[in-house]
DRENMIRO-577003 format. One record per residue (C-alpha): chain; residue number from 1; y, x, z; residue in three letters. Coordinates in steps of 0.02 Angstrom, whole numbers, m for minus. Each point is the difference from the previous one (the first is absolute). Layout:
# residues N
{drenpa->A, kelo->NUM, v->Y, u->X, w->Z, tigu->ALA}
...
END
This chain:
# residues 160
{drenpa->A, kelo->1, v->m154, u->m4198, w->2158, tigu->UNK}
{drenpa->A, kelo->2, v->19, u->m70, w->m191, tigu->UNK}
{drenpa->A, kelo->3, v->m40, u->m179, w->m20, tigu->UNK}
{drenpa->A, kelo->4, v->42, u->14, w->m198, tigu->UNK}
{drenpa->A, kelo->5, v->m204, u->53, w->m8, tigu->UNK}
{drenpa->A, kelo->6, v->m85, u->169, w->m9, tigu->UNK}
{drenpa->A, kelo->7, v->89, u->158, w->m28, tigu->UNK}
{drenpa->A, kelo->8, v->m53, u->107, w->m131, tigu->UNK}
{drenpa->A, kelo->9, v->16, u->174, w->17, tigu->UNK}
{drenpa->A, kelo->10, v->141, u->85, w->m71, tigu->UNK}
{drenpa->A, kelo->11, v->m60, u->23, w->m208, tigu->UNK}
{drenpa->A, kelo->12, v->m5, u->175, w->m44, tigu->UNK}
{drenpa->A, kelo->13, v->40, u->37, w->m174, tigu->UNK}
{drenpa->A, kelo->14, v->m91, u->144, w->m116, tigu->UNK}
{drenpa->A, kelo->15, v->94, u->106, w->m95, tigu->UNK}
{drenpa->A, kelo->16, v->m27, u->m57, w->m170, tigu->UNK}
{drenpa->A, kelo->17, v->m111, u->121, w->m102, tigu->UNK}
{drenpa->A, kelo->18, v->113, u->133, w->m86, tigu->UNK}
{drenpa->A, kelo->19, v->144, u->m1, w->98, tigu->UNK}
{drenpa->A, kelo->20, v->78, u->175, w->m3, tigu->UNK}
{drenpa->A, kelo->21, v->m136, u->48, w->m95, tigu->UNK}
{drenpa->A, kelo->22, v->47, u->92, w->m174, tigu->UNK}
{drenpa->A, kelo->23, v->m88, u->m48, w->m154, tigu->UNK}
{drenpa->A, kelo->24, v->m166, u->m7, w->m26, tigu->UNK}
{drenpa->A, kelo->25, v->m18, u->m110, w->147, tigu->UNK}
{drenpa->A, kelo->26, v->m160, u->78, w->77, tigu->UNK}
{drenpa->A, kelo->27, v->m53, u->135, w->m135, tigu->UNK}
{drenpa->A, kelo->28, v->m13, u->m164, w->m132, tigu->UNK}
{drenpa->A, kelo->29, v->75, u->62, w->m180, tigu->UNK}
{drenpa->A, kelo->30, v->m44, u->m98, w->m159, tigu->UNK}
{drenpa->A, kelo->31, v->m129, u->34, w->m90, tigu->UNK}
{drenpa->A, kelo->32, v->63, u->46, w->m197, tigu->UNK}
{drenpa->A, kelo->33, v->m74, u->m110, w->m102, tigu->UNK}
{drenpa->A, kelo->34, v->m167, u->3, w->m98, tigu->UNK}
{drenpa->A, kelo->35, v->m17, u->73, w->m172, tigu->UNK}
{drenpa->A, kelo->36, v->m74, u->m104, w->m119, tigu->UNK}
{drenpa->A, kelo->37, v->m41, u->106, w->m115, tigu->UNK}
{drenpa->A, kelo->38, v->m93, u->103, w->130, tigu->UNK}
{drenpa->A, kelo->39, v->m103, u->m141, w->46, tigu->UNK}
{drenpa->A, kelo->40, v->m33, u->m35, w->m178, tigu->UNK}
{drenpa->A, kelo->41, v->m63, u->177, w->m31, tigu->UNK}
{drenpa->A, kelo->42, v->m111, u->m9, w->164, tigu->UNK}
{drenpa->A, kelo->43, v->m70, u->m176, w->m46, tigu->UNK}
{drenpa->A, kelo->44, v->m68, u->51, w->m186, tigu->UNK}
{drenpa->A, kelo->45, v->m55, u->181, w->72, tigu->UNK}
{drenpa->A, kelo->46, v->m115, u->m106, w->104, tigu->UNK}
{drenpa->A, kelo->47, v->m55, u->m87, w->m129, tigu->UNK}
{drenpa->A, kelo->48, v->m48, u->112, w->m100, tigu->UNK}
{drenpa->A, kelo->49, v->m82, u->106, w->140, tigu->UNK}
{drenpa->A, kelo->50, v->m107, u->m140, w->39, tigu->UNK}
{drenpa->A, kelo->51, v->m58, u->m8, w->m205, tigu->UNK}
{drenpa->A, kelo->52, v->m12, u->161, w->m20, tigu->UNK}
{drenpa->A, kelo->53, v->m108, u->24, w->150, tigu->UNK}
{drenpa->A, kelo->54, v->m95, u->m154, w->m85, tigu->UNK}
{drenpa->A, kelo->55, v->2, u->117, w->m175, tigu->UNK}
{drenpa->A, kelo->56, v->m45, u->144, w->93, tigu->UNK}
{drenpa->A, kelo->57, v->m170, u->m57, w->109, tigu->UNK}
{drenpa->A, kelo->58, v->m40, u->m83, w->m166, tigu->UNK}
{drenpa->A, kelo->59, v->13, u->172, w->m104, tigu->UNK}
{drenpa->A, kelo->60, v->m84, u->95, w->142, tigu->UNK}
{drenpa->A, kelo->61, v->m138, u->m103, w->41, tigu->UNK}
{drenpa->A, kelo->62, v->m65, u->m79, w->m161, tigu->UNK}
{drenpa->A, kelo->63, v->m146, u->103, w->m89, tigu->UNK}
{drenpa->A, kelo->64, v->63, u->138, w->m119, tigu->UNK}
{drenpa->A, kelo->65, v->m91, u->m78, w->m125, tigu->UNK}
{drenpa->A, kelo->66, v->118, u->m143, w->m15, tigu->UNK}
{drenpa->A, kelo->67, v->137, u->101, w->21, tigu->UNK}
{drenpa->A, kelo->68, v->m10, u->98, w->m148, tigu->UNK}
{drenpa->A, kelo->69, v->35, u->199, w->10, tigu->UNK}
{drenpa->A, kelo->70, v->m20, u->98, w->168, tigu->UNK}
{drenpa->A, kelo->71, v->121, u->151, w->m22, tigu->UNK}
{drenpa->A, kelo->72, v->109, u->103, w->105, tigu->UNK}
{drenpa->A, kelo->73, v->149, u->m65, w->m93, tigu->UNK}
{drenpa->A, kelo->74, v->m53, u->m185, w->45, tigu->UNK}
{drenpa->A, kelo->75, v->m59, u->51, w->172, tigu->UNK}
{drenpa->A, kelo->76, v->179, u->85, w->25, tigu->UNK}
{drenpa->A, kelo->77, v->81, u->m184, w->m54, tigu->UNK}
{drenpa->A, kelo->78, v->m79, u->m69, w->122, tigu->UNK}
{drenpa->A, kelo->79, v->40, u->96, w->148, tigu->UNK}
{drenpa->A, kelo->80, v->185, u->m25, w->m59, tigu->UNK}
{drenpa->A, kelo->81, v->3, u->m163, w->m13, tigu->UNK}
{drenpa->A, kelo->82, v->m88, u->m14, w->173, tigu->UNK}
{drenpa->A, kelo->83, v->159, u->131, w->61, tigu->UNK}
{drenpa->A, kelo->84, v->127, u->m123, w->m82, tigu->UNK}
{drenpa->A, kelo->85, v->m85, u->m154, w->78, tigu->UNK}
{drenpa->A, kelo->86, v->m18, u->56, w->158, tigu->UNK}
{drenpa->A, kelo->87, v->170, u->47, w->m1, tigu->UNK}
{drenpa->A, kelo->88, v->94, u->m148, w->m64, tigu->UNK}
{drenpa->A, kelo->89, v->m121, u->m66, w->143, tigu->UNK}
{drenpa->A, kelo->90, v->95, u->108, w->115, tigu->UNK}
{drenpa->A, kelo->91, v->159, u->6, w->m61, tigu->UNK}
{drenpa->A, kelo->92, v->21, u->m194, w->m45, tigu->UNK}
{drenpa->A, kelo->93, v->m36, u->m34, w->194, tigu->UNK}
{drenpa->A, kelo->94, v->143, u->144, w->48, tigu->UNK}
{drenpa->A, kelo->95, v->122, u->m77, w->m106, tigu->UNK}
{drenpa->A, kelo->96, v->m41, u->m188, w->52, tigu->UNK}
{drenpa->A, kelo->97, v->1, u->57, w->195, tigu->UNK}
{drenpa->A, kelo->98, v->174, u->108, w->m15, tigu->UNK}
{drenpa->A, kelo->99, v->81, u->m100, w->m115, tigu->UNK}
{drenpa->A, kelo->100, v->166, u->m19, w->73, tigu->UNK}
{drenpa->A, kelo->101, v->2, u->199, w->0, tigu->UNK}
{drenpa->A, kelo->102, v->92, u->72, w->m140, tigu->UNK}
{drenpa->A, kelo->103, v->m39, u->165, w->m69, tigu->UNK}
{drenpa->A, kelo->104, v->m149, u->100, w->31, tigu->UNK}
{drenpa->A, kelo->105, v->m158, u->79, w->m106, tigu->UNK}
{drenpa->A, kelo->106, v->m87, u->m173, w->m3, tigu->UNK}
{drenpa->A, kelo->107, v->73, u->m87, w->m181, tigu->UNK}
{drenpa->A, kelo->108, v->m36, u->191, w->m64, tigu->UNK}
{drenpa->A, kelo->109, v->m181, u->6, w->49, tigu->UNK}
{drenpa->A, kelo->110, v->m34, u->m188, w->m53, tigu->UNK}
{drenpa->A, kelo->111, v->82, u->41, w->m160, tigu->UNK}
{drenpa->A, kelo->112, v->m109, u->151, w->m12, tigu->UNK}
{drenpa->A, kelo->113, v->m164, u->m90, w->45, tigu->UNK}
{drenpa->A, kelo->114, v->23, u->m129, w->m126, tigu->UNK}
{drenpa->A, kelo->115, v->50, u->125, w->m132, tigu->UNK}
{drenpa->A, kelo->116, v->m163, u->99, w->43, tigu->UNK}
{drenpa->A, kelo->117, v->m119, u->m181, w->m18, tigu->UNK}
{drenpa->A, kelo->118, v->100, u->m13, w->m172, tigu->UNK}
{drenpa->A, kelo->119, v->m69, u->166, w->m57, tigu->UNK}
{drenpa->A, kelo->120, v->m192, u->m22, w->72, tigu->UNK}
{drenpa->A, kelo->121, v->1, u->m183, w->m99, tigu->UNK}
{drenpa->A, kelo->122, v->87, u->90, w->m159, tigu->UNK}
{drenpa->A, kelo->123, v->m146, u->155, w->20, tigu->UNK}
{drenpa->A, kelo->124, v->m153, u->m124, w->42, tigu->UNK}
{drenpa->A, kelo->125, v->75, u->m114, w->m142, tigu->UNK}
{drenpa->A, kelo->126, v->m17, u->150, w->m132, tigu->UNK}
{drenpa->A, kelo->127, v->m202, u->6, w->27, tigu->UNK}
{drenpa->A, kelo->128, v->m61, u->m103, w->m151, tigu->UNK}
{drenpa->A, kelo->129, v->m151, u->m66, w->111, tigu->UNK}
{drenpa->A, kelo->130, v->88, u->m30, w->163, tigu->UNK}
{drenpa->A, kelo->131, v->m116, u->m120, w->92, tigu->UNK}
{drenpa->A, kelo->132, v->168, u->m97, w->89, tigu->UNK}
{drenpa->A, kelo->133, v->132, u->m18, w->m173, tigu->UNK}
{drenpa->A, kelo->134, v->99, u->m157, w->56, tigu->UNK}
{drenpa->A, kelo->135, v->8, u->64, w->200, tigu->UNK}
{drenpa->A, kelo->136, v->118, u->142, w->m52, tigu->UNK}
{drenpa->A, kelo->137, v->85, u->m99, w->m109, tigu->UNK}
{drenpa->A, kelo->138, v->49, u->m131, w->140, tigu->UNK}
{drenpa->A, kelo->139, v->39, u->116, w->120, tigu->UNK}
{drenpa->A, kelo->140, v->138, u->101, w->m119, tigu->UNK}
{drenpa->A, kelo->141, v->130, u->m123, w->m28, tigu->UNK}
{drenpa->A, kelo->142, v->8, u->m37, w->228, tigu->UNK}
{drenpa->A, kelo->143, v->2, u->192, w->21, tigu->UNK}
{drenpa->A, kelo->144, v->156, u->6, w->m122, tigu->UNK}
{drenpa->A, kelo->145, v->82, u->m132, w->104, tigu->UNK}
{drenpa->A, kelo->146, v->m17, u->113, w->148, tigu->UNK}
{drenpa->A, kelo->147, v->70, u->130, w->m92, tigu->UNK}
{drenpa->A, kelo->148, v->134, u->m74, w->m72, tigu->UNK}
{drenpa->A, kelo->149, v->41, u->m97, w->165, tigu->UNK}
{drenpa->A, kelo->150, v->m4, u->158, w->113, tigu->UNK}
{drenpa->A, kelo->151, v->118, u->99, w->m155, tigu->UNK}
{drenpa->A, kelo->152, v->122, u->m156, w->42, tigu->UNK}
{drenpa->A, kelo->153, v->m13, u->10, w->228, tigu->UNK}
{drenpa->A, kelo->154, v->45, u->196, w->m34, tigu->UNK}
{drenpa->A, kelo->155, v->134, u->m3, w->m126, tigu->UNK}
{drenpa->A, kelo->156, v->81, u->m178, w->97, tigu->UNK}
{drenpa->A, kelo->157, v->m16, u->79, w->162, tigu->UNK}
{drenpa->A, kelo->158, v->92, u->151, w->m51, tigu->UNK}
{drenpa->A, kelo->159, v->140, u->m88, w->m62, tigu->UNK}
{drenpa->A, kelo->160, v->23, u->m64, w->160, tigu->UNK}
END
C-alpha cells in the first residue's frame, strides 16, 4: 500500500505528430502564393460584367425609338457585347477562384472577352444616333484594363 496518496496510472506518451513521417507531414504542401495581378484582372472583369450587363438590359429593353437605328449591324453589337459580358462574367470568377494556379486558358479568354466588349462599344459608338453614347464610352477604358492586365498575368507567368 502507498501512503504518499493516489497512484496515477503509468502516463502514456503519443508520438508526436510527424515523427518518421517525410515531408509534407500528412499530404500538407504550401500553397504558392496568390497573383496579384490575377486577382486584379478578375476583380475589374467583374466589374465590368456587372455594367455591361447594366448597358446591355438597358440597350435591349428600352423602346427602339429611343434607341435610335434598329439594324443588323447594331443588333450584331449587341449580341457581342452580351458574349464579352457574359464572359468576363465567367472568366473573372475562374480567375478569382483559381488564383493561386498559374498557367492555363483563363487570362487568354478574359483578355479575349474584354477585347471583344472593346469592339461592340467601338461598333455601337460609330452609329451617329446610338440611343446609349456615354454607356459605351464608360465601359471602354475598364475593358482595356482587363486587357492590358490579362496581356501582363500571361507574359509574367511565362517568365516564370
Amino acid at each position: 500500500m502507498n501512503s504518499e496518496g493516489p497512484v496515477s496510472p503509468p502516463h502514456h506518451t503519443a508520438p508526436v505528430a510527424g515523427q518518421g513521417q517525410p515531408y509534407p507531414l500528412y499530404g500538407y504542401a504550401p500553397k504558392p502564393k496568390s497573383s496579384g495581378l490575377r486577382i486584379a484582372t478578375g476583380v475589374v472583369a467583374l466589374v465590368i460584367a456587372a455594367y455591361g450587363l447594366i448597358l446591355a438590359a438597358a440597350r435591349l429593353f428600352t423602346p427602339t425609338r429611343l434607341l435610335g437605328s434598329s439594324t443588323p449591324y447594331i443588333g450584331w453589337m449587341n449580341f457581342f457585347l452580351i458574349v464579352g459580358v457574359l464572359g468576363c462574367l465567367v472568366t473573372g470568377i475562374v480567375i478569382l477562384a483559381n488564383q493561386r494556379r498559374k498557367g492555363g486558358a483563363t487570362p487568354w479568354l478574359v483578355g479575349s472577352f474584354a477585347v471583344l466588349i472593346v469592339l461592340a462599344c467601338l461598333g455601337l459608338n460609330a452609329d451617329p444616333h446610338n440611343g446609349t453614347p456615354g454607356g459605351q464610352a464608360i465601359l471602354i477604358p475598364f475593358a482595356l484594363a482587363v486587357a492590358i492586365l490579362a496581356t501582363l498575368v500571361i507574359v509574367l507567368e511565362k517568365k516564370r
